[in-house]
N, C-alpha and C positions, 0 to 999 in steps of 0.2 A: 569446583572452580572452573572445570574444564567448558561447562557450560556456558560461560560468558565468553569463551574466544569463539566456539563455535558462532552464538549468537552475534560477537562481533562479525565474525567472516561474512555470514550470512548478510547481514546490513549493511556491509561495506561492498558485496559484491552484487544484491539488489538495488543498493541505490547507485552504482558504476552502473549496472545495465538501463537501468532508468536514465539515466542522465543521456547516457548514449543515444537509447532513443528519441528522447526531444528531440538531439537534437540532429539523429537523421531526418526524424518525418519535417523539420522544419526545414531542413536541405531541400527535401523531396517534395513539399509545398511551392517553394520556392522555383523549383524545376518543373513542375508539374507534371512531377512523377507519381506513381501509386503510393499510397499515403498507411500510414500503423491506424489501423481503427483507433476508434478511439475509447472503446472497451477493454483492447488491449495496455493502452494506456493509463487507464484508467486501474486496469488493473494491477500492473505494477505499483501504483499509488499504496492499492490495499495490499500488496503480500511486502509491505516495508521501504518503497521507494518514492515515499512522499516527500522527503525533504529535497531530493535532488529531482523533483519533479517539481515540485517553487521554481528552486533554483533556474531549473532549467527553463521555466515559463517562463519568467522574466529575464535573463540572462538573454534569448534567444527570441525574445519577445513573441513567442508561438505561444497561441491560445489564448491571446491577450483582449484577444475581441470579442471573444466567443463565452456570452455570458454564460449560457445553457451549460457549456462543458465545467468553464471554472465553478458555480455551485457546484453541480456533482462533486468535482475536485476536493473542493475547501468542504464539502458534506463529507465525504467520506475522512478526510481529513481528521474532522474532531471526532467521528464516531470512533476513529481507530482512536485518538489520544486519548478518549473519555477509555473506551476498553482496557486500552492495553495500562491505561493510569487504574483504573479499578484492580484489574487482576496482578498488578504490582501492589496497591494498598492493602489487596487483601493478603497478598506474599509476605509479607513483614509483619501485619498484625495478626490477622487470623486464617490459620492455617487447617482449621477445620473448615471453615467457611470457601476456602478457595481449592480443598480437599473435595466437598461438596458441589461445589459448580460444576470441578469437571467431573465429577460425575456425574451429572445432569446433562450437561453438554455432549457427555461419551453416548450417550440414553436414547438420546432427540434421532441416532443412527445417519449424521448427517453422508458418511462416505456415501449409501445408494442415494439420497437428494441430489450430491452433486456429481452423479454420475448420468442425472435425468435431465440437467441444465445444460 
């Protein structure tokens, strides 16, 4: 059970740093100051900070314009929801099947991949 508060902490404290940043870089847009890439952005999105990154587009109206970014955005969006809903489906029903993934995933050796990114 100790796993779901971590998991809570974890997602309550990537989506606070996500939020935060909208809405500096929207500050700093504003000012036209030097701005958060927007890979960096983007990648908050993916390691769990996509809902306070909505939030935060619309709330702070940043990014509102910018088709190019929001697809990426709402793309990676469902990719996470579709994953992260699979690997939940499989958690409850088949526990061989999702015993199997990650092992296939463990396999693929992705740590030197993204040490080459």
């Amino acid at each position: 059970m100790k796993i779901w508060l971590y998991l809570a902490a974890y997602l309550g404290a990537i989506n606070y740093l996500t939020y935060v940043a909208w809405r500096v870089d929207k500050k700093y847009a504003v000012h036209g100051a030097r701005r958060i890439s927007e890979s960096r952005l983007l990648g908050l999105c993916v390691l769990g900070g996509w809902p306070s990154a909505l939030i935060g587009t619309y709330r702070f109206e940043h990014k509102t314009n910018k088709l190019s970014f929001l697809i990426k955005m709402y793309a990676l969006i469902l990719i996470e929801v579709v994953a992260v809903g699979g690997i939940t489906y499989l958690a409850l029903t088949d526990r061989d099947a999702l015993i199997s993934l990650i092992r296939y995933v463990e396999s693929l050796n992705l740590k030197s991949w993204l040490t080459k990114v």
